[in-house]
C-alpha positions as CSV (number, residue, x, y, z in Angstrom):
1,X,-22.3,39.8,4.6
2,X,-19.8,42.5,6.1
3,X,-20.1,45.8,4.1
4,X,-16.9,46.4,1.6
5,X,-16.4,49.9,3.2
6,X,-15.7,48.4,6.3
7,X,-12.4,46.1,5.2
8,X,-9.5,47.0,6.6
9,X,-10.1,50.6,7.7
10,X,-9.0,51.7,11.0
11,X,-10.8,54.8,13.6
12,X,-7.8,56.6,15.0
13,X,-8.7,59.2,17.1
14,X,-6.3,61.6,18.9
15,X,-6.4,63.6,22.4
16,X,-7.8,66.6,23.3
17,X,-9.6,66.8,26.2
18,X,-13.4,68.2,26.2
19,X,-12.6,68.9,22.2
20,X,-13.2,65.2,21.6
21,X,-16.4,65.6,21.5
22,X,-15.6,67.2,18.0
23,X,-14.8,63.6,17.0
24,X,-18.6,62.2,18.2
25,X,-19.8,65.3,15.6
26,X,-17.8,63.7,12.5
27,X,-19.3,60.2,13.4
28,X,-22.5,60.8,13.9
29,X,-22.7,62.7,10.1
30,X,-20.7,59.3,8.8
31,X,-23.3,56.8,9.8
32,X,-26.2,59.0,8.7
33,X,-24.4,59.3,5.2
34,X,-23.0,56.3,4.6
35,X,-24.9,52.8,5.7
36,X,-23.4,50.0,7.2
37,X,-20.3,52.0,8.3
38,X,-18.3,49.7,11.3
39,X,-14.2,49.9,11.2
40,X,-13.7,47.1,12.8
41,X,-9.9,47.9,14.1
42,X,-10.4,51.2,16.4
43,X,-7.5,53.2,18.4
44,X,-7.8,55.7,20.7
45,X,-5.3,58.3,22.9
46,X,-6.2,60.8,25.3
47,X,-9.8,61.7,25.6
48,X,-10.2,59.4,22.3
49,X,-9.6,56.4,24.2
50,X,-13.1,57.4,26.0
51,X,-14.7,57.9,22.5
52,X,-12.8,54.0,21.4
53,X,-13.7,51.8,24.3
54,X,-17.1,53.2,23.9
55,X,-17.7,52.6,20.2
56,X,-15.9,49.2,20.8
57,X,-18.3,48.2,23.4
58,X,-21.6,49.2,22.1
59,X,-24.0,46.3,21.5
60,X,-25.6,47.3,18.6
61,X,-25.1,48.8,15.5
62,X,-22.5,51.2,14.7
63,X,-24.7,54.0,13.9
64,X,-26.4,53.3,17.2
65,X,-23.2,53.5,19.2
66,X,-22.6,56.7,18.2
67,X,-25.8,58.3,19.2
68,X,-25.5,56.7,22.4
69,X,-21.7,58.4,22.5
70,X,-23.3,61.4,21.5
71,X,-25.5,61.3,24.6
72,X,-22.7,60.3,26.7
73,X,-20.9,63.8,25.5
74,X,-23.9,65.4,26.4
75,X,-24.5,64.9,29.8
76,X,-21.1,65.6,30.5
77,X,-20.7,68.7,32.6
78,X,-17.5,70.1,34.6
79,X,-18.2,68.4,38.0
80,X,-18.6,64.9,36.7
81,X,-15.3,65.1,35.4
82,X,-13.4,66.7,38.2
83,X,-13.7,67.8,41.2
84,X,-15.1,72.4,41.1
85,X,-16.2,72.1,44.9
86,X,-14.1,75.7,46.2
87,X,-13.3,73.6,49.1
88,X,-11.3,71.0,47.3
89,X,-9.9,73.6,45.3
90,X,-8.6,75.6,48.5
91,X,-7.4,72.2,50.1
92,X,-5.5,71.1,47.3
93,X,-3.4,74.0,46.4
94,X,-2.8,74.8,49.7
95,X,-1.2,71.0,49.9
96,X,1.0,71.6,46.9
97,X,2.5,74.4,47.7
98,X,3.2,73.3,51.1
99,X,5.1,70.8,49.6
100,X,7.2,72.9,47.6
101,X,7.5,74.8,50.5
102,X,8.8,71.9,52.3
103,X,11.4,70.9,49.8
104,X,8.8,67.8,49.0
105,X,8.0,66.9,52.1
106,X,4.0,66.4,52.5
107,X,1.4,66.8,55.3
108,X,-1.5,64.7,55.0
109,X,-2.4,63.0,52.1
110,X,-0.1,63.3,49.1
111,X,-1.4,65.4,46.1
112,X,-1.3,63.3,43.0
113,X,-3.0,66.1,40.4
114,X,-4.1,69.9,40.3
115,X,-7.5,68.4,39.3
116,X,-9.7,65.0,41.3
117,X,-11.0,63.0,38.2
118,X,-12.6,60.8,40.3
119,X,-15.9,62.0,39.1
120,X,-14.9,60.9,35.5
121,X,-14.0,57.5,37.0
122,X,-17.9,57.1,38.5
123,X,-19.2,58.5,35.5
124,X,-17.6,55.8,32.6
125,X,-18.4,53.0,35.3
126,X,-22.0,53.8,35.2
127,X,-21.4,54.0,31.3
128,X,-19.4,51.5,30.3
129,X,-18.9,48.8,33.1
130,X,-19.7,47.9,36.5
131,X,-16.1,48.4,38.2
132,X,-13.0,50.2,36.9
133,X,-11.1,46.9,37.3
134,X,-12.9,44.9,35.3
135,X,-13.1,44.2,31.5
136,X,-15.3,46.5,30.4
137,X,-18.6,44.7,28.8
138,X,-19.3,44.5,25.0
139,X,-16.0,44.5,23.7
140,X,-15.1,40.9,23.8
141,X,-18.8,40.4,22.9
142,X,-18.6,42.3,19.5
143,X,-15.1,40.4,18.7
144,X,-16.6,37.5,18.9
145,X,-19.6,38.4,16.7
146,X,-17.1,39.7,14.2
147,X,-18.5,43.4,14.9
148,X,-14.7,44.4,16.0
149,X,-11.2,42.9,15.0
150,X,-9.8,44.8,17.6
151,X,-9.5,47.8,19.9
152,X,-6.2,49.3,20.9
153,X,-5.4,52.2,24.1
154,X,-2.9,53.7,24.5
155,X,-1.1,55.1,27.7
156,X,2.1,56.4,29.0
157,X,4.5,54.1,31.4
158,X,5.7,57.1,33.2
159,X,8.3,54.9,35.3
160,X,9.8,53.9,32.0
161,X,8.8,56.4,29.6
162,X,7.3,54.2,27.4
163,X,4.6,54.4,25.0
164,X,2.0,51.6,25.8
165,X,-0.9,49.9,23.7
166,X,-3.1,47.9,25.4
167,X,-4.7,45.7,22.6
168,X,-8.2,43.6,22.9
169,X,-9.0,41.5,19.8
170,X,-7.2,39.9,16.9
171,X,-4.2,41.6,15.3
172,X,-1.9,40.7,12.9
173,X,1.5,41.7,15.0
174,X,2.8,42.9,18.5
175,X,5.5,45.2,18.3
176,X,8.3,46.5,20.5
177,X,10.0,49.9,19.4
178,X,12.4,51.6,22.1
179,X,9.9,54.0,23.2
180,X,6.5,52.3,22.3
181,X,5.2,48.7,22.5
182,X,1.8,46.8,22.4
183,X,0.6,44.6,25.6
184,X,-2.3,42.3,25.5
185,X,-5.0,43.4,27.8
186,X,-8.5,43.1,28.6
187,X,-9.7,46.3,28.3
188,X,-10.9,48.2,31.5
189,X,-12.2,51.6,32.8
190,X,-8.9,52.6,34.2
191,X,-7.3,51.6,31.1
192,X,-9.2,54.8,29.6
193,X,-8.8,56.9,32.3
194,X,-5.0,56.5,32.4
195,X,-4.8,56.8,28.5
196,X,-7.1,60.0,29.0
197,X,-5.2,61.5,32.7
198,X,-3.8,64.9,31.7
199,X,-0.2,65.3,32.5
200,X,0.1,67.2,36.1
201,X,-3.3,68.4,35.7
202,X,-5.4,64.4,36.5
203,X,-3.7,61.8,38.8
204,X,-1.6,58.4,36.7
205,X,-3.4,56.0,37.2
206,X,-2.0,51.9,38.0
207,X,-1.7,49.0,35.0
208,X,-0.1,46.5,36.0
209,X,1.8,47.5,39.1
210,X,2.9,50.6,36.9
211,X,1.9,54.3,37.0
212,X,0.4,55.4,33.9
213,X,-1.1,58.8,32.7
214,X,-2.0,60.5,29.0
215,X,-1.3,58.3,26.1
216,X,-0.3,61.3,23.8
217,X,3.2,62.2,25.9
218,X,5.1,59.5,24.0
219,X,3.0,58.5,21.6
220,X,5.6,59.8,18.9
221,X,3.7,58.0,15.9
222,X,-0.3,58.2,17.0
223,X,-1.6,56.5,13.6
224,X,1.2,53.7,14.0
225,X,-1.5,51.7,16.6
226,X,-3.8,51.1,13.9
227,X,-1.1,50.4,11.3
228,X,0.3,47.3,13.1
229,X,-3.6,46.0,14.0
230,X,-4.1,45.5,10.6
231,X,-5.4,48.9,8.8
232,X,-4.8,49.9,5.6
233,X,-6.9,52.6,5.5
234,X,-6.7,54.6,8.5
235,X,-9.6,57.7,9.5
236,X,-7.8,60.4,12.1
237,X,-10.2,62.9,13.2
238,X,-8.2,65.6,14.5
239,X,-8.8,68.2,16.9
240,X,-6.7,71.0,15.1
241,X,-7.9,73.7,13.6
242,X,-7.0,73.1,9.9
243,X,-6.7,76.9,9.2
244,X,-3.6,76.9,11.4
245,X,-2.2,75.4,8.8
246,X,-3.1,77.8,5.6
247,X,-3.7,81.3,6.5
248,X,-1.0,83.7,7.8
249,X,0.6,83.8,11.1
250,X,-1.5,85.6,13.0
251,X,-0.5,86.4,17.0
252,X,-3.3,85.4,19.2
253,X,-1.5,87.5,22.4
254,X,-0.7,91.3,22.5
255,X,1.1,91.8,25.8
256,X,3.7,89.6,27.5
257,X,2.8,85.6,26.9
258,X,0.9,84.2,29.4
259,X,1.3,80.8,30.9
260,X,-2.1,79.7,29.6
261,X,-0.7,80.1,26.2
262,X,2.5,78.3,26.6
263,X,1.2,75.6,28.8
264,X,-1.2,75.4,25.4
265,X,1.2,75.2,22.9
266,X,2.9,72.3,25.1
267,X,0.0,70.4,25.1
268,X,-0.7,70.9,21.9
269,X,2.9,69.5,20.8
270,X,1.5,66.2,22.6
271,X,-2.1,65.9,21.3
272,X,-1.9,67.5,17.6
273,X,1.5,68.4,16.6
274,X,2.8,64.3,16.2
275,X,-0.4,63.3,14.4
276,X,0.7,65.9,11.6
277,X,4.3,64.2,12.0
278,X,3.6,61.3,11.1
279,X,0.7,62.1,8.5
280,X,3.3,63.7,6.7
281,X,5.7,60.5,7.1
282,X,3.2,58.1,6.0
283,X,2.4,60.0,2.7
284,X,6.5,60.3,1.9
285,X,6.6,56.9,2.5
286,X,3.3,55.9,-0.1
287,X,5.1,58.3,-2.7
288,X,8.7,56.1,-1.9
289,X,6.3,52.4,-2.3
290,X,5.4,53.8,-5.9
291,X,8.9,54.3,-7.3
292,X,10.6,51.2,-5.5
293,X,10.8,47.5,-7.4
294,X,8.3,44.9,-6.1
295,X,10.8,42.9,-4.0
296,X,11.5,46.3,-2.2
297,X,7.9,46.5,-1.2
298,X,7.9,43.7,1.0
299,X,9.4,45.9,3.2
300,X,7.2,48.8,3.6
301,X,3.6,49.5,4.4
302,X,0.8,51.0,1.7
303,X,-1.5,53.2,4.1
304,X,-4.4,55.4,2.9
305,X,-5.0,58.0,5.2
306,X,-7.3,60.4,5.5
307,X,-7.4,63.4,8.1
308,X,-10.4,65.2,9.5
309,X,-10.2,68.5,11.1
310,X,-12.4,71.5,12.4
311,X,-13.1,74.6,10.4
312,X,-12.7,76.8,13.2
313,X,-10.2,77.1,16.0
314,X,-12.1,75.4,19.2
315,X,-9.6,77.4,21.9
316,X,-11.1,80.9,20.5
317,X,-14.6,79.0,20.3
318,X,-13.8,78.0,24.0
319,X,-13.3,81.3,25.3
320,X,-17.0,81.8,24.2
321,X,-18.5,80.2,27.0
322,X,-15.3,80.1,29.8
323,X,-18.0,82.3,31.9
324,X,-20.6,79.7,32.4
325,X,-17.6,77.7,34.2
326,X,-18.3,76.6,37.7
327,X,-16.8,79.9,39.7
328,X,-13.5,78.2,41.4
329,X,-12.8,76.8,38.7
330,X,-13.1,80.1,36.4
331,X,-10.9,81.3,38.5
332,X,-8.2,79.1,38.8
333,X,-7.7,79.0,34.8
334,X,-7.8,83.1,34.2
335,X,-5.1,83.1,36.9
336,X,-3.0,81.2,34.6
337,X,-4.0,83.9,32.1
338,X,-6.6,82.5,30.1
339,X,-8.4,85.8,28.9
340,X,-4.9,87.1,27.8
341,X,-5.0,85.1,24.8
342,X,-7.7,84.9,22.1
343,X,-6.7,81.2,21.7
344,X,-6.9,79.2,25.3
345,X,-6.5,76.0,23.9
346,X,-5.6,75.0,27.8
347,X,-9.0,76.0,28.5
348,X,-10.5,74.1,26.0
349,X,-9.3,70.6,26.9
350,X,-11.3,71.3,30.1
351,X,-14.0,73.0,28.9
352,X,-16.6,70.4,29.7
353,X,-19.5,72.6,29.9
354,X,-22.6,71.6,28.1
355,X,-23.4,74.1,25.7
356,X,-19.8,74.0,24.4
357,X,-19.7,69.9,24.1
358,X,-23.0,70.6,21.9
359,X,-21.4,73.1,19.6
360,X,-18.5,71.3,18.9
361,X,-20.5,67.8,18.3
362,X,-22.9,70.3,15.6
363,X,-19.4,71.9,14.2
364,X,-18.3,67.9,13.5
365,X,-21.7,67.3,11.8
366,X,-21.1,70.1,9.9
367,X,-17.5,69.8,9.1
368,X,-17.9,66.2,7.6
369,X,-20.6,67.6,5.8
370,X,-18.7,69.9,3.5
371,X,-16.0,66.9,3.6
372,X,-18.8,64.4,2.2
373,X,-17.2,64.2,-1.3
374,X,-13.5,63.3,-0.2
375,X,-15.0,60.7,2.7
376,X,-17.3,59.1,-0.2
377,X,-14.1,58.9,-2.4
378,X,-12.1,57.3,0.5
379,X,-14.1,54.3,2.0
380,X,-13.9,53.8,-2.2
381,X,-10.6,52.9,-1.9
């Protein structure tokens, strides 16, 4: 007999590079608190898409999958996700800015992204499947068992712009929307690491004879994938420091802005900034379903939503350990001006450095701790 917590609740879980591993943190306090946890529709953008596939492959129980995820975070360091060898580094820039140089012209083989994430590649084949082609293992497997409705990733067309879901498992509706759609697919490794390629920074990767890179560009409503699979509650865990949001505007520079600050802020605006968008428009539209006649709510939607976040701002927590960073690497970031900012949130989505994976996987533990009371009255619902 399925557990009632389970029925109809939906994982959503958002970009953020390395501070995904945040995510693992919340779910690994979850199963320990609450027994036979499973959402059986899960959704994932970004670096979530790694957490997703995962979960959704995992034969086993749910509580299992997310020790073995926690693992997975764990033996994660900087060189098995890109490339920190000085040579590549001193190749590869070199080749850019010969190319700008050139007006675009390029000598040798073409650049494709400041970082190699080939390493990543290797490393989520050995996890997850046995080629980055194929369907990865387990999730079919749990559908079929009734473990998992469905699993949806989601990338960004970059030759049309489009927001793209690539959905595995039983769903209740498609949907086309001028700048997002849903596509059925057989989930693979490169249907990860496209959702999860970092704009400029990891190379797009090919679906479908198309280019694709980070799903959080245009994903302009994240929770809206698990919406139209079938959730009526939906779980975000968000890697935004909730304090952002209640204390005082506080400046984390002092001289002139540096470019790691602003190239945060933009990414920020794709990971975190349209999760609180549409939050915000799901709950005005739950407060419009209770005031409008019966007939009217046909129409609309009824979603429960509840959002996770971190008690403490993971860029400052990031600058904590930037100098255990391979050296070429270390370097490359403070020359976009990391240590001018008391907040690198840059630095933090490619802060895969061990000691900082654990504390943020501990900081999860701890945050859905103190959160136990509003979870327990949610998967009530």
């Amino acid at each position: 007999m399925s557990n009632p917590i389970n029925a109809d609740l939906g994982l959503a879980m958002t970009g953020g590079g390395a501070r995904a591993a945040y995510q693992v943190g919340v779910l690994r306090y979850m199963c320990k608190k609450f027994d036979g946890l499973r959402p059986p529709i899960i959704t994932g953008v970004s670096a979530g898409a790694v957490n997703a596939a995962h979960l959704a492959a995992y034969q086993g129980s749910f509580s299992e999958s997310v020790e073995q995820l926690t693992n997975l975070w764990l033996e994660l360091t900087t060189d098995k996700v890109f490339r920190t060898d000085s040579s590549y580094f001193f190749i590869n820039f070199f080749r850019w800015g010969l190319s700008f140089i050139l007006g675009g012209s390029h000598i040798g083989p073409r650049t494709r992204g400041l970082l190699d994430s080939d390493p990543l590649r290797k490393f989520l084949v050995k996890k997850l499947a046995t080629k980055a082609t194929e369907t990865i293992p387990g999730i079919q497997e749990n559908i079929d068992r009734g473990h998992l409705r469905v699993l949806g990733i989601t990338s960004t067309n970059y030759g049309t712009g489009k927001s793209i879901t690539w959905v595995q498992g039983k769903t209740e509706e498609h949907w086309e929307r001028p700048r997002r759609r849903s596509v059925n697919a057989n989930i693979t490794v490169d249907h990860v690491m496209a959702s999860a390629a970092l704009p400029l920074v990891f190379p797009a990767v090919k679906l479908n004879d198309s280019w694709h890179g980070d799903g959080g560009i245009r994903s302009i409503a994240p929770l809206s994938p698990a919406m139209h699979l079938g959730a009526k509650r939906i779980i975000a865990i968000s890697t935004r420091y909730r304090g952002g949001q209640i204390t005082p505007d506080e400046s984390v520079i002092k001289e002139y802005v540096p470019a790691a600050q602003i190239i945060g802020i933009l990414l920020d605006s794709i990971f975190l900034d349209l999760l609180d968008y549409d939050a915000a428009n799901m709950s005005r539209i739950n407060e419009l379903y209770e005031e409008i006649s019966e007939e009217s709510r046909k129409q609309f939607k009824q979603i429960q939503l509840l959002i996770l976040r971190p008690s403490e701002d993971l860029g400052k927590l990031a600058s904590q350990y930037e100098i255990r960073l391979p050296l070429p690497f270390r370097y490359f970031t403070r020359g976009f001006g990391t240590r001018d900012t008391k907040s690198p949130d840059s630095l933090s989505l490619l802060m895969f450095q061990h000691d900082y994976l654990r504390r943020l996987i501990e900081l999860g533990e701890q945050d859905a701790e103190q959160n136990s009371l509003e979870i327990e009255e949610f998967l009530k619902i």
